[in-house]
C-alpha positions in Angstrom: 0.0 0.0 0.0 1.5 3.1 -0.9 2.0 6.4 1.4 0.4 9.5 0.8 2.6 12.4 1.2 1.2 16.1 1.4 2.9 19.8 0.1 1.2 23.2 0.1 2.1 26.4 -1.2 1.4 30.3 -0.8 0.6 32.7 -3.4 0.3 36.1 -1.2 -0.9 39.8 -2.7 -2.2 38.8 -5.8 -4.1 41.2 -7.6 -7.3 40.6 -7.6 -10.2 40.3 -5.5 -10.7 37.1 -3.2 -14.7 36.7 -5.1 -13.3 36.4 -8.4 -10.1 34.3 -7.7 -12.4 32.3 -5.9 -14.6 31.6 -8.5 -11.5 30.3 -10.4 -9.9 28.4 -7.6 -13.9 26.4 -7.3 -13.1 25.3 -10.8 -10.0 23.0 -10.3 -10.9 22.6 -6.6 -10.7 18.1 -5.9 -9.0 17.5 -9.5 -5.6 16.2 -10.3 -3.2 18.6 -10.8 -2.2 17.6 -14.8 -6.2 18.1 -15.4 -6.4 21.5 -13.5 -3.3 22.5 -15.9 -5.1 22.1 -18.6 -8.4 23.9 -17.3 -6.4 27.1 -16.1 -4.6 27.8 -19.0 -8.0 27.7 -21.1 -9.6 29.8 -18.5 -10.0 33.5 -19.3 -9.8 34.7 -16.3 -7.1 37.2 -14.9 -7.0 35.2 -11.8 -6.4 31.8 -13.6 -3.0 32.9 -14.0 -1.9 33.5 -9.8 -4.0 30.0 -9.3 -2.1 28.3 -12.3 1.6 29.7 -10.2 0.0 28.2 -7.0 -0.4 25.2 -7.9 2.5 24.5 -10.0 4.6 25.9 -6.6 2.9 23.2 -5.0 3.1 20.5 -6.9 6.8 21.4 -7.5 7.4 21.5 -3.9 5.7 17.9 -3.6 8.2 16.2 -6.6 11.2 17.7 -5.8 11.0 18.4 -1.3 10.0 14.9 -0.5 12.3 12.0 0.3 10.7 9.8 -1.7 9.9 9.6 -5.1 6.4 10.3 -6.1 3.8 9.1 -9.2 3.3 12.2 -10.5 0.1 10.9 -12.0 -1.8 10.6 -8.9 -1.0 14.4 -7.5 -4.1 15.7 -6.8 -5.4 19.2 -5.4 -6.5 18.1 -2.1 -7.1 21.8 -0.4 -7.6 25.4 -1.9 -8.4 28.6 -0.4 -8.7 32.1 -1.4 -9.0 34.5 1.2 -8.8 38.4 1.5 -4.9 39.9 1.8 -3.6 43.4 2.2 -5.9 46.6 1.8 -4.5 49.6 -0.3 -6.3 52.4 0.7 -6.7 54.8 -2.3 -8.9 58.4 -3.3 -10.3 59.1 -6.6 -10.5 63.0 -6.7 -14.4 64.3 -7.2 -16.1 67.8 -7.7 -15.4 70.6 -5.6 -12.0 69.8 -4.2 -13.7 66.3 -2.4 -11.5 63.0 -2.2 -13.5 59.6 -2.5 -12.1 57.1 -0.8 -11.8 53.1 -2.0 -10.1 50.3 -1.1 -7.7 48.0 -3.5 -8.4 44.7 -2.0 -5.7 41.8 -2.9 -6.4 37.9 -2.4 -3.9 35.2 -0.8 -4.4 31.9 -2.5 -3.4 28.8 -0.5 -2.8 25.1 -2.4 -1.7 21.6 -0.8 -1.7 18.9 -3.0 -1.2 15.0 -2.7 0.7 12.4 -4.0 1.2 9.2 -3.1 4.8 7.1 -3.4 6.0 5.1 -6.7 5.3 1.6 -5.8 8.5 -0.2 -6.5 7.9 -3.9 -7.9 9.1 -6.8 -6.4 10.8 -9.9 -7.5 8.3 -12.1 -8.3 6.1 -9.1 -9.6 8.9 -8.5 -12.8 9.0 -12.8 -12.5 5.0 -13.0 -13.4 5.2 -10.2 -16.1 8.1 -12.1 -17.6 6.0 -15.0 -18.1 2.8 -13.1 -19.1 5.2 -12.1 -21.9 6.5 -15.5 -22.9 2.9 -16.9 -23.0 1.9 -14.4 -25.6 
């Protein structure tokens, strides 16, 4: 039975707002990671783009930070979350020498993904595929 091993990334300050990177982030959210590739870079989305780096952090710090050696088939996206990061305060200027204020909101994207270990085969596993072989 092989392990399952577990690697998360940040993406902080990203420049958009936590509704709309969220709506992004719910598309991939309990995929594999090679299929939620493929969905991000079709997505037209400014936000698919900081998701897309999250994710490839991750999986990148699962493959290459582990001891072991991992199938990279069976990474999967096992948590996402988009939540609210720093406020810029800003002021447009108005009529009459007024200042309206706003607020540049940014989002902080969290991904851990999970893989689980190359099984390595046995003896009498390479034996029985030998012979599977040889019948044929």
């Amino acid at each position: 039975m092989a392990d399952t091993y577990f690697a998360h990334a940040y993406e902080k300050d990203v420049d958009s707002l936590p509704r709309k990177t969220n709506i992004v982030a719910s598309l991939v959210r309990d995929r594999y990671v090679a299929d939620a590739v493929v969905i991000l870079e079709h997505t037209q989305r400014r936000a698919a783009r900081a998701v897309l780096k999250a994710i490839e952090s991750a999986n990148a710090n699962l493959l290459n930070n582990t001891k072991v050696s991992i199938d990279p088939k069976t990474v999967r996206i096992a948590r996402i979350i988009v939540t609210s990061g720093t406020r810029m305060r800003r002021y447009k200027p108005a009529s009459r020498g007024r200042a309206l204020p706003y607020e540049k909101i940014s989002s902080n994207i969290f991904v851990e993904v999970a893989g689980e270990e190359k099984v390595k085969k046995s003896a009498s596993t390479k034996k029985t595929e030998a012979d599977k072989k040889e019948k044929k």
